[in-house]
N, C-alpha and C positions, 0 to 999 in steps of 0.2 A: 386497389388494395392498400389497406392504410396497417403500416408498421409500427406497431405500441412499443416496442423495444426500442432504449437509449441506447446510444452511440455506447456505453456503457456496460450494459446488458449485453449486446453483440461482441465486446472485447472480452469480457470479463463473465466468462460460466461457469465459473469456479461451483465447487456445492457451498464451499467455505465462504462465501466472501464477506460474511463478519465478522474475518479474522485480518482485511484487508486496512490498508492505512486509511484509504480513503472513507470506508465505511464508518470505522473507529472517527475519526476526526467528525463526521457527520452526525457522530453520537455524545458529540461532548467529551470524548474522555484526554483529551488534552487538556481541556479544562479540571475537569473532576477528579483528574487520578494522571496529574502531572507524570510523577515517578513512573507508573504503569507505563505511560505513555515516550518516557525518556529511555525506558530499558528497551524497549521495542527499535526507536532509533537510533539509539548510542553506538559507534563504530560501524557506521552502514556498511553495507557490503554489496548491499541492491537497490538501481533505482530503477523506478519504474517508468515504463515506456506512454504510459496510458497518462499521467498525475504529476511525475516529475518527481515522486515524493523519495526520500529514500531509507531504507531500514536496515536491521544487521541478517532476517530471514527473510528469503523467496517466497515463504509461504504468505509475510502481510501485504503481496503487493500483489494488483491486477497482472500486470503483463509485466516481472521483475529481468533486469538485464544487469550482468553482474559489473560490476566495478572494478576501473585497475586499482589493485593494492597500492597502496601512498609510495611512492620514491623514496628512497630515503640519502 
């Protein structure tokens, strides 16, 4: 039995997931649309388990785990 599904695919079955960091970054728009791209991670609040990456919503991330708030 031969499995076509990425390690990926198996984590991440979102219906959305071209709203994920990983897929965004894979599309250029860190390049193309910096700002777009800086509002999405500006004061993360979620990093992801899958990528490492991390944003301010659980919605742009594969497998988001949330973050402790800074010390102050």
């Amino acid at each position: 039995m031969t499995d076509t599904k990425t390690r990926l695919e198996i984590i991440c079955d979102a219906e959305l997931h071209e709203e994920h960091l990983c897929y965004i970054v894979s599309q250029g728009l860190h390049l193309s649309d910096a700002l777009a791209y800086e509002a999405l991670i500006d004061e993360p609040r979620f990093r992801c388990d899958h990528c490492g990456r991390h944003a301010r919503n659980r919605s742009n991330l594969c497998v988001p785990q949330e973050l402790e708030p800074p010390s102050e």
